[in-house]
Backbone as CSV, one residue per row, in Angstrom:
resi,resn,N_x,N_y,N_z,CA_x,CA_y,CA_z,C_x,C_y,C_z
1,UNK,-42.219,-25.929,-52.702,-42.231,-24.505,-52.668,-41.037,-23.953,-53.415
2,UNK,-41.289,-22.673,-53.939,-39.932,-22.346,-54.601,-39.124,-21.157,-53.776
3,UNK,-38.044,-21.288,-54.230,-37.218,-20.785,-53.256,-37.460,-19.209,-53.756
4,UNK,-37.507,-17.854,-52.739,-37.759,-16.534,-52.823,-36.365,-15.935,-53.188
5,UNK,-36.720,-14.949,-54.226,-35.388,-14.545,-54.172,-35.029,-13.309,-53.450
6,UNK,-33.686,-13.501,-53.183,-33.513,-12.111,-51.786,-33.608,-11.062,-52.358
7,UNK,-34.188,-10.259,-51.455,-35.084,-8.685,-51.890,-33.406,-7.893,-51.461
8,UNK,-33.931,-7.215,-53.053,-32.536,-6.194,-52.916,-32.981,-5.023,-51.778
9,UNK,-31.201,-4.929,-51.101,-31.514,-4.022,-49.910,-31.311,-2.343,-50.132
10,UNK,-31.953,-1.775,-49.862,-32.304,-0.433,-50.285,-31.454,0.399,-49.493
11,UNK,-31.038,1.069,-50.208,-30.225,2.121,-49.902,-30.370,2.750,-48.707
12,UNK,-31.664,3.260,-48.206,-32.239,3.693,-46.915,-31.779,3.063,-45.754
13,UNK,-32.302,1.382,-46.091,-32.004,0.410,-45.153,-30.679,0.366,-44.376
14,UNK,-29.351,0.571,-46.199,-28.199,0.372,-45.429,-27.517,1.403,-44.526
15,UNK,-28.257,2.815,-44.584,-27.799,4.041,-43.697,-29.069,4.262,-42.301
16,UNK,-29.299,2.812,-42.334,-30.532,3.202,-41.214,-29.630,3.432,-39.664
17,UNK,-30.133,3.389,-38.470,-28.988,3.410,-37.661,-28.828,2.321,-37.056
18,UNK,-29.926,1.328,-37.370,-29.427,-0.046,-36.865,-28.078,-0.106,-37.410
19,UNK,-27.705,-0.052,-38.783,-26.540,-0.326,-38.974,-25.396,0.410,-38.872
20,UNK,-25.510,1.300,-38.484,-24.893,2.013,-37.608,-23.945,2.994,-38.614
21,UNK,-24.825,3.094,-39.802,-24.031,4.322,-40.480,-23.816,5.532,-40.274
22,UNK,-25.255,5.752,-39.442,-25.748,7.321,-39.157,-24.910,6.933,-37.823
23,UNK,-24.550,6.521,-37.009,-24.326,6.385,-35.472,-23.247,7.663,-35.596
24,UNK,-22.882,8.533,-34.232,-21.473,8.874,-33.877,-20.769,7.934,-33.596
25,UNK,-19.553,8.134,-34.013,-18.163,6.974,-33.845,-17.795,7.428,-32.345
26,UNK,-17.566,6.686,-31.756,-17.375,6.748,-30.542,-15.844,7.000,-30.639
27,UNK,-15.016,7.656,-29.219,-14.163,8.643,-29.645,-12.902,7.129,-29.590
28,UNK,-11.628,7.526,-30.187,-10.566,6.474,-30.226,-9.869,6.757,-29.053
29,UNK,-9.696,5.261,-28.449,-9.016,5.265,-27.132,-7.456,5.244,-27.470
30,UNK,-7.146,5.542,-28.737,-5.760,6.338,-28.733,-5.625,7.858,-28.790
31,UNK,-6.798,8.605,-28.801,-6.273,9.327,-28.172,-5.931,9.829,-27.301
32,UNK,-4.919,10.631,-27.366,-3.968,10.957,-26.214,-4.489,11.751,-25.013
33,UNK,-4.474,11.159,-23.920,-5.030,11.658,-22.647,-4.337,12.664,-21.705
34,UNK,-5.139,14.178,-21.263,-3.906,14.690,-20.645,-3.516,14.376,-18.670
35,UNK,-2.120,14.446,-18.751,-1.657,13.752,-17.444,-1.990,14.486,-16.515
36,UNK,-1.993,15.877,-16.514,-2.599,17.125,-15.783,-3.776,16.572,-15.328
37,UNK,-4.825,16.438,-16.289,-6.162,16.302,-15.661,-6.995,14.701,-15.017
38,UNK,-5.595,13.865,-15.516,-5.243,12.693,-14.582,-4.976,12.390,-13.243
39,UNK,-3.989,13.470,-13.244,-3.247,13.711,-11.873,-4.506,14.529,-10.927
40,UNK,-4.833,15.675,-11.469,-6.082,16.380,-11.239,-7.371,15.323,-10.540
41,UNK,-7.992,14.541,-10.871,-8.491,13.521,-11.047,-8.264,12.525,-9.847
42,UNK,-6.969,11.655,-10.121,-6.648,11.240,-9.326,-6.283,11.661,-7.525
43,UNK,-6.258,13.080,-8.144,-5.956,14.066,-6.500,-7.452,14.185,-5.450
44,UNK,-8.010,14.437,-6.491,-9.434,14.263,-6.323,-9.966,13.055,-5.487
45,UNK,-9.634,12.161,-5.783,-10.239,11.189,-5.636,-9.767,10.636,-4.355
46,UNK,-8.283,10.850,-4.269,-7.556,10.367,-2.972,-7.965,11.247,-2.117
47,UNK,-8.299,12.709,-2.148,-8.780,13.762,-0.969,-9.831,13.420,-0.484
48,UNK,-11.002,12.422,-1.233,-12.132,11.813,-0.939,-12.044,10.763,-0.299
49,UNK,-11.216,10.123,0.071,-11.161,8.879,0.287,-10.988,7.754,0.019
50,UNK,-10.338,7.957,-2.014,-10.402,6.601,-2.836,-9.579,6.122,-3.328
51,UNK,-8.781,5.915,-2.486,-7.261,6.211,-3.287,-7.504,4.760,-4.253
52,UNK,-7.969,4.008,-4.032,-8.241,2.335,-4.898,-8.178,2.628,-6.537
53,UNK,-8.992,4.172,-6.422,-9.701,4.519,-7.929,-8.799,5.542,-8.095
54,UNK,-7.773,6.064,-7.135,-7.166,7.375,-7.916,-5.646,6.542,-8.404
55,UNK,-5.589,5.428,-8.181,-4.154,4.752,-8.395,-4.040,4.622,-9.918
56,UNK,-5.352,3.775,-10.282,-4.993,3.374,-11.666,-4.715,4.902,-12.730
57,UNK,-5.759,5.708,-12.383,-5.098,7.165,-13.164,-3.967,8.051,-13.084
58,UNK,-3.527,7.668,-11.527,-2.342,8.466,-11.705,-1.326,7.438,-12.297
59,UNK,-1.241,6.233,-12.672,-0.362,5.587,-13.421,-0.454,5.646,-14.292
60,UNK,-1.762,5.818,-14.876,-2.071,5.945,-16.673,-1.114,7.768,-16.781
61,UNK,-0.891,8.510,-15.998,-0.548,9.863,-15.860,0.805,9.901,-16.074
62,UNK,1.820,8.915,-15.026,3.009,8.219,-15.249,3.423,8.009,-16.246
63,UNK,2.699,7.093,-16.678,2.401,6.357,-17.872,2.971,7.244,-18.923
64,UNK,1.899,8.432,-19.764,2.110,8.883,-20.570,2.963,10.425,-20.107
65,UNK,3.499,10.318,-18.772,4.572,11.390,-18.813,6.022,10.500,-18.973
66,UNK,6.095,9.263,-19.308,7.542,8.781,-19.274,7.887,9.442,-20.657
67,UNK,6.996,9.751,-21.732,7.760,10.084,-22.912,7.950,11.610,-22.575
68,UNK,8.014,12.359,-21.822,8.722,13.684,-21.902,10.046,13.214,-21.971
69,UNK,10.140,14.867,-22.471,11.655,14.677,-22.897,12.892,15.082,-21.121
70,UNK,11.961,15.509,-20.832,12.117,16.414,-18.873,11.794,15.208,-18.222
71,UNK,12.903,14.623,-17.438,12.002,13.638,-16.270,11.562,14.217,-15.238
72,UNK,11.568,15.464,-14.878,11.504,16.305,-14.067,9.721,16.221,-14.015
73,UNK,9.480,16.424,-15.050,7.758,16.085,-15.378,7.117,14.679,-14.872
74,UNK,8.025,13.656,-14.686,7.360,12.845,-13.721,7.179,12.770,-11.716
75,UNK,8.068,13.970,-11.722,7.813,14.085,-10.500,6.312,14.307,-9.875
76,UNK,5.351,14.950,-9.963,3.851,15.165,-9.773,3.410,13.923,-9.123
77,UNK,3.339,13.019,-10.400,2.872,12.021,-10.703,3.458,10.789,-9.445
78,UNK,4.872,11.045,-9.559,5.703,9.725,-8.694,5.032,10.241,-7.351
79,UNK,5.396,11.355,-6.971,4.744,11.519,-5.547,3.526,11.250,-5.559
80,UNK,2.711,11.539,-6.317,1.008,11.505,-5.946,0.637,9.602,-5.876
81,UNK,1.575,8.936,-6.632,2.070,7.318,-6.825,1.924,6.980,-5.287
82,UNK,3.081,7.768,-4.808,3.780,7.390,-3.447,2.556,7.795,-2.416
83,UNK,1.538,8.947,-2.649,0.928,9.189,-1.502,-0.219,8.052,-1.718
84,UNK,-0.787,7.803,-2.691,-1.908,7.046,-2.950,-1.559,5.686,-1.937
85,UNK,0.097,5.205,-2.291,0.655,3.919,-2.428,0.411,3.800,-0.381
86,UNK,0.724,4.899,0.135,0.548,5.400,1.508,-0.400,4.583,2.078
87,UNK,-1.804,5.408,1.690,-3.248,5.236,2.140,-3.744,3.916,2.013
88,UNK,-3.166,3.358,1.028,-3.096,1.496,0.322,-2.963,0.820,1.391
89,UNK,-1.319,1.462,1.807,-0.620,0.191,3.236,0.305,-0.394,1.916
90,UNK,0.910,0.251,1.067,1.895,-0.242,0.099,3.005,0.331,0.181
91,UNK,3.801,0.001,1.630,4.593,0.757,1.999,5.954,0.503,1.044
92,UNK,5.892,-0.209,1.114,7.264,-0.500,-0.327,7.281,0.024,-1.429
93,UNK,6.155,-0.302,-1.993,5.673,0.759,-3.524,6.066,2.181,-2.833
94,UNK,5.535,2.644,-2.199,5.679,4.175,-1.918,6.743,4.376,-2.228
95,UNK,7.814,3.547,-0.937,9.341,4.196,-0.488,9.873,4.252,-2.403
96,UNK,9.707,3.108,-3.059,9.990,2.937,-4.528,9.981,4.022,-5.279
97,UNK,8.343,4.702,-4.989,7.873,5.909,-5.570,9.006,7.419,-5.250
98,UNK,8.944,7.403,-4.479,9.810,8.345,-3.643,10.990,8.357,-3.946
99,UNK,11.635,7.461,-3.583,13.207,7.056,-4.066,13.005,7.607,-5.447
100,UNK,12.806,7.397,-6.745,12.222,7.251,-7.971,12.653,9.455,-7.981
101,UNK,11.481,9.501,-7.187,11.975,10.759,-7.229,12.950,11.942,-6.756
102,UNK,13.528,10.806,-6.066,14.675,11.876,-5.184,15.994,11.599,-6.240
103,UNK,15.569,10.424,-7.250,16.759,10.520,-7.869,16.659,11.805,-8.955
104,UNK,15.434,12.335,-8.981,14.944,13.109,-10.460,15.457,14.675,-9.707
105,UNK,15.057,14.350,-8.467,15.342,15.822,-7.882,16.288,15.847,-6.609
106,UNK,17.706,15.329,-6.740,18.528,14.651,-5.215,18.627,15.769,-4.344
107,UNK,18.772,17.073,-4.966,18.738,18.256,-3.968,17.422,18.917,-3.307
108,UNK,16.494,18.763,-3.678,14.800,19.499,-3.542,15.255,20.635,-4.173
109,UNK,15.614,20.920,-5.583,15.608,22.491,-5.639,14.885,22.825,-7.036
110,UNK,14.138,21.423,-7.583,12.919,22.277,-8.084,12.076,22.509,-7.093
111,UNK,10.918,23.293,-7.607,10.316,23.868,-6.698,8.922,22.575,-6.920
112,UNK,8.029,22.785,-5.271,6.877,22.028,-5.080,6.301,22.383,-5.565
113,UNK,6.003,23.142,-6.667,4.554,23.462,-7.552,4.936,22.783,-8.449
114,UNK,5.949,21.992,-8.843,6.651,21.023,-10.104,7.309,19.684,-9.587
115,UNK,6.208,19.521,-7.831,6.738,17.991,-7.311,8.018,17.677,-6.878
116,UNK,8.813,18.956,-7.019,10.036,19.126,-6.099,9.938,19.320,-4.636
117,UNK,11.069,19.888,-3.681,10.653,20.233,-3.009,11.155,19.228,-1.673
118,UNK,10.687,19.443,-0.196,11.617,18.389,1.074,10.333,17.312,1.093
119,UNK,9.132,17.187,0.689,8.757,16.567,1.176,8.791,15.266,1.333
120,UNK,9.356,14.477,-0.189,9.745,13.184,0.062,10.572,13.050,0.533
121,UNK,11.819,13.784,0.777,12.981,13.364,1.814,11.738,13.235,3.184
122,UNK,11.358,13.868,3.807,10.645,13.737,4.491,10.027,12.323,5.298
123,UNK,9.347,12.325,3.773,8.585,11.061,3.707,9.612,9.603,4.086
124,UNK,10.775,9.945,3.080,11.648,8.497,3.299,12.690,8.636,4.895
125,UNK,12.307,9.205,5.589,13.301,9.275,6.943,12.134,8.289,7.564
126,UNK,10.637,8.988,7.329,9.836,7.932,8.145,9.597,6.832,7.554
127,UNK,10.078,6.295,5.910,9.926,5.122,5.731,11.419,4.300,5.562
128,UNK,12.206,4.773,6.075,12.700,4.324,6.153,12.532,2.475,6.671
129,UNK,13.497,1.990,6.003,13.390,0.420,6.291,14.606,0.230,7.462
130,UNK,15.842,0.791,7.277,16.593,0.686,8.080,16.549,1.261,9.639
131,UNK,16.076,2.625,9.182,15.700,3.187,10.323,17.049,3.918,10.704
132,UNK,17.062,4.388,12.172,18.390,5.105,12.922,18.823,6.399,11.605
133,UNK,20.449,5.758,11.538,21.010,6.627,11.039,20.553,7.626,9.433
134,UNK,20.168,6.029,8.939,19.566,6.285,7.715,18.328,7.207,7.555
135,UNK,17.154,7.109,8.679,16.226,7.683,8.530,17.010,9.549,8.959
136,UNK,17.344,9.821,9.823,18.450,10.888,10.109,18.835,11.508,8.919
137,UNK,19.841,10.623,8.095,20.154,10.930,6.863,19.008,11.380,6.068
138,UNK,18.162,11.201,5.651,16.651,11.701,4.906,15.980,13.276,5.600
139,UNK,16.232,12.866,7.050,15.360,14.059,7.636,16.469,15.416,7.754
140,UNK,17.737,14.975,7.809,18.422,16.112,7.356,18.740,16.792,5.947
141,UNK,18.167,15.645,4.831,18.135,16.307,3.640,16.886,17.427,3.425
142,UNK,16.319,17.046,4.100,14.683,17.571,4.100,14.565,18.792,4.973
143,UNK,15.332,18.625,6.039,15.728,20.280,6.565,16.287,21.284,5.861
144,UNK,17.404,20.758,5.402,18.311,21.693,4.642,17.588,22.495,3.676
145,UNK,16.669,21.727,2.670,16.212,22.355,1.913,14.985,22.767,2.241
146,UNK,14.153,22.518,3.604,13.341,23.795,4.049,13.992,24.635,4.586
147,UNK,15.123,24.677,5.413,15.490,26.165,5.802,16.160,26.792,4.407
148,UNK,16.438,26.337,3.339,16.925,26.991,1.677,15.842,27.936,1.579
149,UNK,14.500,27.220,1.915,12.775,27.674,0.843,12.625,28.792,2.319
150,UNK,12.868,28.773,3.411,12.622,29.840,4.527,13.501,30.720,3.853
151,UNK,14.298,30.762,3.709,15.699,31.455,3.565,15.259,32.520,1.750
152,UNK,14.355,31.871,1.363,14.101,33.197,0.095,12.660,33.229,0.134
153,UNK,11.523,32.844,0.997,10.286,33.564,0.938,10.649,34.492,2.379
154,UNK,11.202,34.272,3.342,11.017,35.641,4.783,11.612,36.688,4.090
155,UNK,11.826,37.010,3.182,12.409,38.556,2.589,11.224,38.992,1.527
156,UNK,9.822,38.280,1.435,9.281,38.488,0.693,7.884,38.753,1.712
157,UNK,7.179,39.439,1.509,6.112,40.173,2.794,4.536,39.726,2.126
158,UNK,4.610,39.236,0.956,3.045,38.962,0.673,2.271,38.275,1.789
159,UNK,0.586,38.227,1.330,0.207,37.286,2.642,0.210,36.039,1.762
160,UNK,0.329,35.431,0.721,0.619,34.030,0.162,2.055,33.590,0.902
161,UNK,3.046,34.587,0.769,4.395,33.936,1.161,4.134,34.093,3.217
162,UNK,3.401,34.985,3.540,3.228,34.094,5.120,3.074,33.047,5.457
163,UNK,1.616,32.668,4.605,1.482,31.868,4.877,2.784,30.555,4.712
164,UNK,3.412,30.628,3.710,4.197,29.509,3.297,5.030,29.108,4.477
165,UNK,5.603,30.905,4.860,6.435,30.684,5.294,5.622,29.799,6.955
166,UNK,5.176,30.131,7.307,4.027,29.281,8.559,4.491,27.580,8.269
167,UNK,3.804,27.787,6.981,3.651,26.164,7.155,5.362,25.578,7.220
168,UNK,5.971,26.036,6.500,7.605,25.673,5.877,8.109,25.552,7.702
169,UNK,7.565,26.571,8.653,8.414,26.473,9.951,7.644,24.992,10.853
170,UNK,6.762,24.904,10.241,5.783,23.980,10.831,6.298,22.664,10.414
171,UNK,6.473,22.499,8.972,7.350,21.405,8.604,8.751,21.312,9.393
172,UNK,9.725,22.353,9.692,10.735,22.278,9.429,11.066,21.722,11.385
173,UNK,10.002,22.046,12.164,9.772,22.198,13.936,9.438,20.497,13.322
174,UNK,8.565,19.783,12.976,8.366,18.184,12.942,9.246,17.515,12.508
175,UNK,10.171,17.724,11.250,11.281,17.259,11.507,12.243,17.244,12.061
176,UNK,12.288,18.039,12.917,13.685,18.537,13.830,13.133,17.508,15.372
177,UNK,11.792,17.622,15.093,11.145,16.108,16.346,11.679,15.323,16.042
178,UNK,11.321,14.649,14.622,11.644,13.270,13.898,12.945,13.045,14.100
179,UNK,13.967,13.670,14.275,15.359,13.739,14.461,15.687,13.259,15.745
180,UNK,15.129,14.298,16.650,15.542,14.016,17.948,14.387,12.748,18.747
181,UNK,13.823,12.064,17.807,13.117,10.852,18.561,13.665,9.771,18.123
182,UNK,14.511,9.786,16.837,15.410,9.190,16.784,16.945,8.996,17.216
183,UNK,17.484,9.987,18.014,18.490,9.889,18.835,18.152,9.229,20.010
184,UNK,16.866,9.649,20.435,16.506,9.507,21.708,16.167,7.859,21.937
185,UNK,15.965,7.065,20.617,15.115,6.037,20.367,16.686,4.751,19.986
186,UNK,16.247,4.900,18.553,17.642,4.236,18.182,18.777,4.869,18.174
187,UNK,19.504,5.938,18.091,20.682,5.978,17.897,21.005,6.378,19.666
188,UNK,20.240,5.917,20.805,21.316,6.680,22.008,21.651,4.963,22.676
């Protein structure tokens, strides 16, 4: 038999979509993802119940907020780290998380709409590892700067700042427990 010779391939052929000329390019996983709607996302997901699936995004969130030029901008993120790390039973990661951010913010005096704020002091009196004095030490940082945040919304009468102020006394009455169950506990 003689050998066929190969049939020239037609122009048509080579833009068919088998070959994937005509295809859409599927989008590049460099581009840049925003941490907002990560964090967003990930908030989501932990309010549901998942924190398994909201971890890996809020790190990818981390992730691409380490290049700000503000470390202040990773605060969001470290806490939402630390609460996920919570619900896990990753109590070490958390305290890590936390710590992480009390160094970004040692006073609470950005504000909690920017992940500032008492609540991880808060958080680290009850995770504390040492416990007693140390946890004390945390829950009085965490007072101070809720009676600061009482101390400039009660001169302000909106019903948004009632409410705050509600919750801020509500926080500020549980740690003043946390305090005295620790005198009562370890330090008497």
């Amino acid at each position: 038999m003689a050998k066929t010779k190969p049939s020239k391939k037609s122009k048509k052929r080579d833009k068919s979509i088998l070959n994937g000329t005509n295809m859409p390019r599927p989008k590049s996983t460099a581009q840049k993802e925003d941490p907002t709607q990560l964090l967003a996302k990930a908030t989501e997901l932990l309010q549901t119940s998942q924190p398994a699936e909201a971890l890996p995004l809020a790190q990818k969130a981390l992730s691409l907020l380490q290049t700000s030029p503000s470390k202040v901008a990773l605060l969001p993120a470290l806490n939402l780290i630390a609460e996920i790390d919570l619900e896990l039973g990753d109590i070490s990661s958390a305290r890590d998380s936390f710590i992480h951010a009390t160094e970004i913010d040692p006073d609470g005096s950005i504000p909690e709409s920017n992940g500032g704020g008492s609540e991880k002091f808060l958080w680290l009196a009850q995770l504390s590892e040492e416990g007693g004095a140390d946890s004390v030490r945390w829950f009085e940082k965490g007072v101070r700067i809720l009676k600061t945040e009482l101390g400039s919304l009660e001169n302000k009468k909106g019903q948004q700042e009632v409410l705050l102020v509600e919750e801020k006394k509500q926080k500020l009455a549980r740690a003043l427990c946390g305090v005295v169950e620790i005198y009562m506990t370890d330090l008497s």
